[in-house]
Backbone as a chain_set.jsonl record, in Angstrom:
{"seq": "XXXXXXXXXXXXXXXXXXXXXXXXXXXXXXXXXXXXXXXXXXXXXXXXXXXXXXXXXXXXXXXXXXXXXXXXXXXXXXXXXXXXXXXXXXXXXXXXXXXXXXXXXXXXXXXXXXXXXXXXXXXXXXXXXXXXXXXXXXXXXXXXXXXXXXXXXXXXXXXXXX", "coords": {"N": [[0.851, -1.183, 0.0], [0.538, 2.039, -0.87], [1.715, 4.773, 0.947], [2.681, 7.093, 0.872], [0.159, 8.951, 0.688], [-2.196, 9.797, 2.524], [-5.398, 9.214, 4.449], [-5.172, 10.116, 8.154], [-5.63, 9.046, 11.019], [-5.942, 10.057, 14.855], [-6.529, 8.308, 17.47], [-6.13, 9.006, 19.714], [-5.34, 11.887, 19.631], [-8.217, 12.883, 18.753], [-8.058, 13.534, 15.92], [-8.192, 13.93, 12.232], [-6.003, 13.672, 9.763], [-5.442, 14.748, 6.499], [-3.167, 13.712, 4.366], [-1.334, 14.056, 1.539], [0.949, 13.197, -0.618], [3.153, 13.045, 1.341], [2.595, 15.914, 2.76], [1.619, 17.194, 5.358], [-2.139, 18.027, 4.525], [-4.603, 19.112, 5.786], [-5.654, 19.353, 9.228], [-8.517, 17.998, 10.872], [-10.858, 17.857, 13.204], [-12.558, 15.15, 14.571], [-14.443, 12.628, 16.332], [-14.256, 10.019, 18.024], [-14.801, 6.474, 18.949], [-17.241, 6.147, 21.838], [-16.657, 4.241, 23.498], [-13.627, 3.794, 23.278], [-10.539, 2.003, 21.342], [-11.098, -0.686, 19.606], [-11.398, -3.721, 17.942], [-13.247, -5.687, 18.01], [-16.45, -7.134, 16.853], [-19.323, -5.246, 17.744], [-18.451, -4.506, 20.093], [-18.503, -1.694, 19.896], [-16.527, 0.303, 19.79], [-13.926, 2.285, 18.246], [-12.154, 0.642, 15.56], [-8.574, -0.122, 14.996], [-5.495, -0.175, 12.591], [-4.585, -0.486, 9.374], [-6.914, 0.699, 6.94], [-8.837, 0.916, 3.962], [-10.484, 3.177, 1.772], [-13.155, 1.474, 0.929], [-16.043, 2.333, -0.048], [-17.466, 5.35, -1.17], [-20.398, 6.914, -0.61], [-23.226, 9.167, -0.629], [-22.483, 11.169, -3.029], [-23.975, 13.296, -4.536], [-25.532, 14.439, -2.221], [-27.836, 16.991, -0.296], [-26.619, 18.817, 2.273], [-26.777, 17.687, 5.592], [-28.426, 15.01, 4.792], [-30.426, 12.41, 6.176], [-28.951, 8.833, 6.602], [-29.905, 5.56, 6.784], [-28.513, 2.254, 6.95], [-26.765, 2.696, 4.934], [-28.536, 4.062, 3.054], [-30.055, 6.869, 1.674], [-32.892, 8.252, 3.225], [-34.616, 10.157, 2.598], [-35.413, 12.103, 4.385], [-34.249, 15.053, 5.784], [-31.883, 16.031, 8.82], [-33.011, 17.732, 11.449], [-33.686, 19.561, 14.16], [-36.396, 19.135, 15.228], [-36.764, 16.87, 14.033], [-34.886, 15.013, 15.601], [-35.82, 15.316, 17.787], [-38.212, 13.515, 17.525], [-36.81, 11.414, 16.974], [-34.973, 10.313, 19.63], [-33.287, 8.506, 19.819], [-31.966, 7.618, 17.413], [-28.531, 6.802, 15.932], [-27.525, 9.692, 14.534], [-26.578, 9.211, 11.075], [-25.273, 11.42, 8.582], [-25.213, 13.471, 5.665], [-22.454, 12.729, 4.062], [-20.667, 9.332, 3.359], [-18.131, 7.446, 3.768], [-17.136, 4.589, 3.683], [-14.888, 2.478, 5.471], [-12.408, -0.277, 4.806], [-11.163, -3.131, 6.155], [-7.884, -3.925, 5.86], [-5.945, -5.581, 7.078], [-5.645, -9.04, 7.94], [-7.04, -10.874, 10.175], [-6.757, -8.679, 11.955], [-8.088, -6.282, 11.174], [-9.828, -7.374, 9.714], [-11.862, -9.783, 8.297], [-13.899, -12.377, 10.17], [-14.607, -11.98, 13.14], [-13.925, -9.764, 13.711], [-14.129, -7.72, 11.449], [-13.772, -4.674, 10.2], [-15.383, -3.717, 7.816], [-17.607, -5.265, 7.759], [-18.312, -4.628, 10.402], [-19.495, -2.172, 9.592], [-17.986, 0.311, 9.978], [-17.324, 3.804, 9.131], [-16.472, 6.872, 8.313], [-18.115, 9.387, 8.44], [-20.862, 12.441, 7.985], [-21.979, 14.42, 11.101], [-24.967, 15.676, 13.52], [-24.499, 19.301, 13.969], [-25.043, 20.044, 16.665], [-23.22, 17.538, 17.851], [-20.64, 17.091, 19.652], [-17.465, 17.699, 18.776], [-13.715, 16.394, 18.929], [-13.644, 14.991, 20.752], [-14.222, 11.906, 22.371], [-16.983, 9.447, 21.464], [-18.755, 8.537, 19.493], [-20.275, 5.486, 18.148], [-18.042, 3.902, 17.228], [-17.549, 4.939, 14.573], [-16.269, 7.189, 12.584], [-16.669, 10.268, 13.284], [-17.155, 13.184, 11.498], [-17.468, 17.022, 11.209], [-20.001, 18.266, 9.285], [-19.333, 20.25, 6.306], [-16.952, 19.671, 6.628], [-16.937, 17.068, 6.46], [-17.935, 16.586, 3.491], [-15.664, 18.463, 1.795], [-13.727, 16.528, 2.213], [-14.439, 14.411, 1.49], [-14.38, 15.057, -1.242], [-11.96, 15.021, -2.126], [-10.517, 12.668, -2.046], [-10.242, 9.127, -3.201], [-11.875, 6.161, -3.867], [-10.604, 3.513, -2.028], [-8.584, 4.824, -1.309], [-5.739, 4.629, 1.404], [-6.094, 4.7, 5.209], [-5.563, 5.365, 8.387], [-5.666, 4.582, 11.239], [-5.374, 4.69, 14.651], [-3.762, 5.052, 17.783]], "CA": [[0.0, 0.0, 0.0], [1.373, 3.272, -0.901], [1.371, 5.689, 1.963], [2.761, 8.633, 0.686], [-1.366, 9.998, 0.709], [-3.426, 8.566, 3.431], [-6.049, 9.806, 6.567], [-4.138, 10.04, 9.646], [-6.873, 9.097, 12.693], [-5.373, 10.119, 15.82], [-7.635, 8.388, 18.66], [-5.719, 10.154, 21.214], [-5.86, 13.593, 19.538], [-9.273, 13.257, 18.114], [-7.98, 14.487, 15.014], [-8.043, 12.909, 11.349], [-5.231, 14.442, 9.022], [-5.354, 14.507, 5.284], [-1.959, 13.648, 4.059], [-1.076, 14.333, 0.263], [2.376, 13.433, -1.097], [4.16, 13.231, 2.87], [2.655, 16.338, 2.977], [0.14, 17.186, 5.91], [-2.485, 19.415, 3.72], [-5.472, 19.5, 6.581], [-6.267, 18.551, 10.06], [-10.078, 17.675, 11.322], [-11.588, 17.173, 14.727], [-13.356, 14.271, 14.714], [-15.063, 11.723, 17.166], [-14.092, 8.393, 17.672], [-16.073, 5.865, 19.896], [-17.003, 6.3, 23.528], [-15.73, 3.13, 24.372], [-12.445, 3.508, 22.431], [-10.093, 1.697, 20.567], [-11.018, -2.063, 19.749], [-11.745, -4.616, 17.168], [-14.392, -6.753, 17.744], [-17.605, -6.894, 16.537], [-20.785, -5.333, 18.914], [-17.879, -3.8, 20.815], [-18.902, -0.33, 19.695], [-14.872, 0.584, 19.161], [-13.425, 1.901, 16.672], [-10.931, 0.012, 15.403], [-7.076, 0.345, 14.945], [-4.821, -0.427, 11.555], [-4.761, -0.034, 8.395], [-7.825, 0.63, 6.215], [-8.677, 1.878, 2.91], [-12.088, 3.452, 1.556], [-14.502, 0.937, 0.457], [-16.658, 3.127, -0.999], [-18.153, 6.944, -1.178], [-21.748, 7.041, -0.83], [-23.741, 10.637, -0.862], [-22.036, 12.146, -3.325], [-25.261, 14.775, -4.704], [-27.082, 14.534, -1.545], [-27.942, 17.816, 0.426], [-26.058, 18.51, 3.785], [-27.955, 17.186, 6.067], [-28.906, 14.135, 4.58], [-29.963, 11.16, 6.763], [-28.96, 7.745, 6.093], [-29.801, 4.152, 7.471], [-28.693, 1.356, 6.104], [-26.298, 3.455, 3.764], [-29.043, 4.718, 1.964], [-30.615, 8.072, 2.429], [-33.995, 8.274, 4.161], [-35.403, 11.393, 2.16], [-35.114, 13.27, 5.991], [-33.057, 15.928, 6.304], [-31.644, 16.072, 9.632], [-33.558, 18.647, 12.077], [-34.024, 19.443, 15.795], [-37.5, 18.887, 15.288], [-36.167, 15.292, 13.898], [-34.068, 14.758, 16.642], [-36.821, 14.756, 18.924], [-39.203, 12.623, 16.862], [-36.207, 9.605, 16.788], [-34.171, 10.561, 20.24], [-31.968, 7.04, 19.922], [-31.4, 7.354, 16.474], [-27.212, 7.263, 15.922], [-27.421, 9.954, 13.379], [-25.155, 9.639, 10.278], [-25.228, 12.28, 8.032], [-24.567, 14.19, 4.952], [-21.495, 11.841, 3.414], [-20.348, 8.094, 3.99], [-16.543, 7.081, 3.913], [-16.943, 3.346, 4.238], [-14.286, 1.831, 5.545], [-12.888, -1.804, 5.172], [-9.637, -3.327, 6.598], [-6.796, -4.696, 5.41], [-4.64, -6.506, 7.938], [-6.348, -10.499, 8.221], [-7.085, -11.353, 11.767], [-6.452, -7.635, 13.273], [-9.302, -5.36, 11.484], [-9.822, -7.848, 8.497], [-12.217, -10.999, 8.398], [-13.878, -12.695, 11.191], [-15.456, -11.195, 14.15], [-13.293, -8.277, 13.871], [-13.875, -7.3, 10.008], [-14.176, -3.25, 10.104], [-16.642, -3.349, 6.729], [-18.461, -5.446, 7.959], [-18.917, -3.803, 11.645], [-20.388, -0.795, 9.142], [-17.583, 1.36, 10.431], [-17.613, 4.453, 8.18], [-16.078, 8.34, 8.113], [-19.579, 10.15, 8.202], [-21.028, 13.624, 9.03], [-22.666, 14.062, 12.208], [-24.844, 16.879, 13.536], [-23.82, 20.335, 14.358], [-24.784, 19.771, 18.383], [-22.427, 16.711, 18.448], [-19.471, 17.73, 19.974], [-16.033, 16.476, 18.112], [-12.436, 16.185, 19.601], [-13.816, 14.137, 22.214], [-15.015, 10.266, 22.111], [-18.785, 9.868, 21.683], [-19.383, 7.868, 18.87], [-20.566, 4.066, 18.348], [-17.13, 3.219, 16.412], [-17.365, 4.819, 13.443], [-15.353, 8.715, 13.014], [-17.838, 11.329, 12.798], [-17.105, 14.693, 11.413], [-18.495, 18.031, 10.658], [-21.042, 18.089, 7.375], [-18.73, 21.153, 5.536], [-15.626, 19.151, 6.838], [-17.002, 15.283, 5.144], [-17.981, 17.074, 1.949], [-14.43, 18.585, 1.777], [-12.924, 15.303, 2.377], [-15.092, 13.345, 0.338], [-13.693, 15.507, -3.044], [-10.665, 14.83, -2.46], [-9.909, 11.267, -1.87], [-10.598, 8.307, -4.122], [-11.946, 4.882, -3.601], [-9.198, 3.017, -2.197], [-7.579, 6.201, -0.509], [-5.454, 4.895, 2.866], [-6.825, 5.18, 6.085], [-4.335, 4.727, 9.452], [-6.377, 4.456, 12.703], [-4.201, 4.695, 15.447], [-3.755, 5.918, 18.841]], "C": [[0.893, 1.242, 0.0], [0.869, 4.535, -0.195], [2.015, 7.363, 2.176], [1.247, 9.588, 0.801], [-2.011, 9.251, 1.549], [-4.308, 9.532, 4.657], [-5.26, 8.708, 7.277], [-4.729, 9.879, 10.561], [-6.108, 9.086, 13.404], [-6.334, 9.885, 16.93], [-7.043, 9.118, 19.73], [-6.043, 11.599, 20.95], [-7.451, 13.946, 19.056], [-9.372, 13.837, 16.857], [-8.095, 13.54, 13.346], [-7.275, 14.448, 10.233], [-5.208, 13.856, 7.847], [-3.592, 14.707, 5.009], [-1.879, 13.615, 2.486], [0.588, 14.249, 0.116], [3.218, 14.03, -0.086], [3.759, 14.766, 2.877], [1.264, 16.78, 4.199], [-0.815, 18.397, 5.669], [-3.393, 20.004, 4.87], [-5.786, 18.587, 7.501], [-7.783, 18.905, 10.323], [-10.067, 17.591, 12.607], [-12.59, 16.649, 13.66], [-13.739, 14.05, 15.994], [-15.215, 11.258, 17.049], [-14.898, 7.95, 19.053], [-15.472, 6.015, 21.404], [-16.122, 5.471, 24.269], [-14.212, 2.692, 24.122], [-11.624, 2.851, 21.802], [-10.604, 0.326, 20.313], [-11.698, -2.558, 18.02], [-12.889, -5.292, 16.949], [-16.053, -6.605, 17.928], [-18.569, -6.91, 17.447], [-19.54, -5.014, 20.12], [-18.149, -2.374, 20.908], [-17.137, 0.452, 20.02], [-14.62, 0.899, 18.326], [-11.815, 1.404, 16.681], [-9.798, 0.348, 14.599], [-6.677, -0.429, 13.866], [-5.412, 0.783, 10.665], [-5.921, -0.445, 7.596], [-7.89, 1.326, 4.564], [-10.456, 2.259, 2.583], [-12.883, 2.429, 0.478], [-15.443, 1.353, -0.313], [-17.544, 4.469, -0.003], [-19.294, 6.767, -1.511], [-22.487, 8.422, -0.035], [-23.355, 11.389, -1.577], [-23.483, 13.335, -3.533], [-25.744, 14.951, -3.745], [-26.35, 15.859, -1.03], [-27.522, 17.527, 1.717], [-27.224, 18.158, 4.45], [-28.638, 15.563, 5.979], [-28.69, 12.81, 5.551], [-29.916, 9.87, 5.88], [-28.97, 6.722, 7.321], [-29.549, 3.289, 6.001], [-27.395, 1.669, 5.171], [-27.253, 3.673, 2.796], [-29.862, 5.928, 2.703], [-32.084, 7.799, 2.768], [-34.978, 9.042, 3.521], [-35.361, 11.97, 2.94], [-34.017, 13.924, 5.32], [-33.068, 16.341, 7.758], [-32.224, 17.725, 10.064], [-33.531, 18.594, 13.225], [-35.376, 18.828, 16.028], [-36.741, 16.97, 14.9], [-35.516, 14.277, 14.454], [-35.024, 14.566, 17.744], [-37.575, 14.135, 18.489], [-38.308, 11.448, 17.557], [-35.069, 10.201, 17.944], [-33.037, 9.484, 20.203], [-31.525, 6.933, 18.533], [-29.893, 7.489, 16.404], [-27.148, 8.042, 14.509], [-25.96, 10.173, 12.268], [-25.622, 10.102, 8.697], [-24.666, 12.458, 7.107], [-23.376, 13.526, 3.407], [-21.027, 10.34, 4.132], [-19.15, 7.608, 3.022], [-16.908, 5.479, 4.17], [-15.484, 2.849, 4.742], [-13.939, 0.278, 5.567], [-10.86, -2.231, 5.467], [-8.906, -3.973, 6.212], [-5.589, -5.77, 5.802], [-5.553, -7.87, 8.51], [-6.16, -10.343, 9.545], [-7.003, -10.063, 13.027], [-8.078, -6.344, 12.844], [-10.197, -6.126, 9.622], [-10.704, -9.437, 8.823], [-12.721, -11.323, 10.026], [-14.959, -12.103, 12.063], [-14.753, -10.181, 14.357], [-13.13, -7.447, 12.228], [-14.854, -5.345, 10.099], [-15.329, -3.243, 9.197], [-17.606, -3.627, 7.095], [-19.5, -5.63, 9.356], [-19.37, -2.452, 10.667], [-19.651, 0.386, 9.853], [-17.088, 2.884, 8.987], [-17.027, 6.649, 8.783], [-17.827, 8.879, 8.217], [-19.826, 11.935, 8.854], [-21.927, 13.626, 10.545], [-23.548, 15.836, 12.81], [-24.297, 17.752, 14.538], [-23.406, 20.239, 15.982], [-23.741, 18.564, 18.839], [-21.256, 17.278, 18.585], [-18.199, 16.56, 19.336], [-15.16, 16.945, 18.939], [-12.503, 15.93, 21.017], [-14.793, 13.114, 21.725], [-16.193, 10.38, 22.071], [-19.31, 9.163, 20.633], [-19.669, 5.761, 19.237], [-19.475, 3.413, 17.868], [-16.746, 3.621, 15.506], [-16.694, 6.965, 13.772], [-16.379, 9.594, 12.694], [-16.867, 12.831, 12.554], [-18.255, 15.814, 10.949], [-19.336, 17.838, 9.269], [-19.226, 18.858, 6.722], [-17.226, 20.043, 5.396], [-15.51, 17.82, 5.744], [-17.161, 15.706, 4.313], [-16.956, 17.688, 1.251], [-13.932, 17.345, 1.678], [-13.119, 14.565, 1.301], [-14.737, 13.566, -1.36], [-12.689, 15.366, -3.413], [-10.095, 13.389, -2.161], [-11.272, 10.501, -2.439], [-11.09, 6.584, -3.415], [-10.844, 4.373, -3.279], [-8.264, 3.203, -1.368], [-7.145, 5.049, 1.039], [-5.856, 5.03, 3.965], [-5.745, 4.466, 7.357], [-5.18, 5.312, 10.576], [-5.44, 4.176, 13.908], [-4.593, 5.462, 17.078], [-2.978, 7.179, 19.536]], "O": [[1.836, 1.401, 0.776], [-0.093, 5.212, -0.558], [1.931, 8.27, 3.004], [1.291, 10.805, 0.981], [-2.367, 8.1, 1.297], [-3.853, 10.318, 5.489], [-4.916, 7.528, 7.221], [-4.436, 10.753, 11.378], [-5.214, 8.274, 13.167], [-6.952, 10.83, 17.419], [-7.679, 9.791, 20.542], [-6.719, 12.351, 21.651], [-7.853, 15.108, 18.995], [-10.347, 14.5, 16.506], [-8.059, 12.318, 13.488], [-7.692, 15.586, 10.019], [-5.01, 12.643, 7.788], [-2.929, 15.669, 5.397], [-2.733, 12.8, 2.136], [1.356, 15.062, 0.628], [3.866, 15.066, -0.236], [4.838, 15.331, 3.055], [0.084, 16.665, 3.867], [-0.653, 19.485, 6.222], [-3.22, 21.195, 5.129], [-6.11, 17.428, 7.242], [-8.222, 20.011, 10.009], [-9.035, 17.162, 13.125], [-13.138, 17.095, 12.652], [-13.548, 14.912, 16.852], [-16.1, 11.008, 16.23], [-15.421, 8.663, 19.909], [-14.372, 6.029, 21.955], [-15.288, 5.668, 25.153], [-13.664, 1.672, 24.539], [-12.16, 3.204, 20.752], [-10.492, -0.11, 21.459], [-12.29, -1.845, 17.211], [-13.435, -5.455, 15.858], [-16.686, -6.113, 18.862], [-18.911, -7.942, 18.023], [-19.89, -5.413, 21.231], [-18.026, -1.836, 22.008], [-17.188, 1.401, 20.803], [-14.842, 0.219, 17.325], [-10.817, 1.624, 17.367], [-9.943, 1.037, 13.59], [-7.286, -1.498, 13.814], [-6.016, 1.853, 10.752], [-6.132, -1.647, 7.431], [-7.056, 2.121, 4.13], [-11.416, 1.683, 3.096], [-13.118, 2.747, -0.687], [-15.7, 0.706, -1.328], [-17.99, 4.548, 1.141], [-19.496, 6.446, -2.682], [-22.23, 8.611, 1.153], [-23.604, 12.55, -1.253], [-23.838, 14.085, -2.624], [-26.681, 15.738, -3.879], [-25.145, 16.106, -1.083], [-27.783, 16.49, 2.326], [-28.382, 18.268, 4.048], [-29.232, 15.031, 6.917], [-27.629, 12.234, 5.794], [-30.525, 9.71, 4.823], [-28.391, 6.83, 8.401], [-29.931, 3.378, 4.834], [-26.983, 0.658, 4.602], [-26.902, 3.499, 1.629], [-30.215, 5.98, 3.881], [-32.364, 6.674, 2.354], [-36.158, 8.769, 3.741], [-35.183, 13.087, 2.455], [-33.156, 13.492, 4.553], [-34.063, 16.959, 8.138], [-32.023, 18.713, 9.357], [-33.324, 17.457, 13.648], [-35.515, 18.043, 16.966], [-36.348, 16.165, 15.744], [-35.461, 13.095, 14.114], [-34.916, 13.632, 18.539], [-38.189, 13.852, 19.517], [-38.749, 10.692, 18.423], [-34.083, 10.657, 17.365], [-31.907, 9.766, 20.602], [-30.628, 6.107, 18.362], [-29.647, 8.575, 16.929], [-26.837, 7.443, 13.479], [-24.914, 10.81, 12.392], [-26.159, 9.381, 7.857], [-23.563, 11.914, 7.05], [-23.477, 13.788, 2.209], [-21.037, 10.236, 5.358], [-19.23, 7.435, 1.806], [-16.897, 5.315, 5.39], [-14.79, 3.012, 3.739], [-14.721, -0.509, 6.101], [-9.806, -1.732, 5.073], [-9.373, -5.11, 6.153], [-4.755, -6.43, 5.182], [-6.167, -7.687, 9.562], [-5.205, -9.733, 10.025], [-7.094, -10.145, 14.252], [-8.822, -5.784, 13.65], [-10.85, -5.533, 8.762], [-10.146, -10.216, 9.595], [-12.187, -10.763, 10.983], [-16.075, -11.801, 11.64], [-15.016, -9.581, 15.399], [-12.177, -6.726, 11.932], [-16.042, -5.025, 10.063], [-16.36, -2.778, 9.682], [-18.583, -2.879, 7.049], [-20.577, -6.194, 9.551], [-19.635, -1.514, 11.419], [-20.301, 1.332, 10.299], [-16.492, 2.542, 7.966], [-17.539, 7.297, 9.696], [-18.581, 8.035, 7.732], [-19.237, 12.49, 9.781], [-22.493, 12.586, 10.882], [-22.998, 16.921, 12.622], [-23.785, 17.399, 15.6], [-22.299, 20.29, 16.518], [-23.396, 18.522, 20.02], [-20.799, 17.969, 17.675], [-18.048, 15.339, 19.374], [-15.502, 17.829, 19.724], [-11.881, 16.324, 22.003], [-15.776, 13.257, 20.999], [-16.693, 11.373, 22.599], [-20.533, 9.068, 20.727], [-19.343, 5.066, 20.199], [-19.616, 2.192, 17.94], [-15.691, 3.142, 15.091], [-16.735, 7.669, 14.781], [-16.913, 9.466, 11.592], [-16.081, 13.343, 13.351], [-19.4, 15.653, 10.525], [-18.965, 17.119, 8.341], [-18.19, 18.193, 6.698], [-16.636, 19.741, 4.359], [-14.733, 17.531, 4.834], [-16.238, 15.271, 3.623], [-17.08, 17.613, 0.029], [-13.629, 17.182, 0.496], [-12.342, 14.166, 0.434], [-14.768, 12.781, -2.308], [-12.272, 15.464, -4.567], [-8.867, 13.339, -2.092], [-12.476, 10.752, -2.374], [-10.473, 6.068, -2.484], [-9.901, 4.594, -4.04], [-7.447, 2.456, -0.828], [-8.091, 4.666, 1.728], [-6.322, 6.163, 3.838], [-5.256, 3.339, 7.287], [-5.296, 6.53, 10.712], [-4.739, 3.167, 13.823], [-5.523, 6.227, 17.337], [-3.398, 7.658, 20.589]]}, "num_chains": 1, "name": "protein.A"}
């Protein structure tokens, strides 16, 4: 895997850095999971290695946009909407799939990242980032995932780390 271009997840800093040609172009606050770092599936963790993007799903949609399932909902995320579905884990706007690459550590099994549905996504405005709080998966700002999402390719790198 060629790691001259890759996201940089920092679970300790809360941060996810776009890297371009060893160069670091932009950092993020994010929010990685409450329960922090781990592997295994129905842990609610997010998990550590190396990943790459699986696939980009929302490109046209409107900020805002909810999705279950990975597919959008027709909702657009609201306060009013937020109190209709208070337990919903909303994920928003853009979807980063992730899927892992290292057999036996975030790859296959009961520890296979893709198919724990762990995923880059937006999240809304009231969620607070650069502090833990999600179910596993990295949440960022809307403006921030729709930035991200233009610039990296199917495929793109992904280094989860602490």
């Amino acid at each position: 895997m060629n790691t001259d271009s890759l996201l940089d997840i920092n679970l300790s800093t809360q941060t996810l850095t776009l890297i371009l040609e060893n160069r670091p172009l932009k950092i993020y606050q994010v929010s990685t999971a409450k329960n922090g770092p781990g592997e295994v599936k129905g842990s609610e963790c997010t998990p550590r290695g190396w990943h790459k993007i699986r696939a980009k799903i929302g490109a046209d949609c409107p900020v805002n946009t909810v999705f279950v399932g990975r597919r959008p909902t027709g909702e657009l995320y609201s306060a009013a909407l937020a109190e209709q579905f208070p337990k919903r884990d909303w994920i928003l706007t853009r979807i980063l799939w992730l899927s892992g690459v290292e057999p036996g550590i975030n790859r296959y099994g009961n520890v296979d990242s893709a198919w724990r549905y762990i995923y880059i996504h937006g999240t809304p405005d009231s969620v607070a980032l650069g502090v833990p709080g999600s179910h596993g998966c990295v949440r960022m700002a809307n403006a921030d995932v729709i930035e991200l999402f233009q610039q990296i390719p199917i495929g793109f790198p992904v280094w989860l780390h602490e």
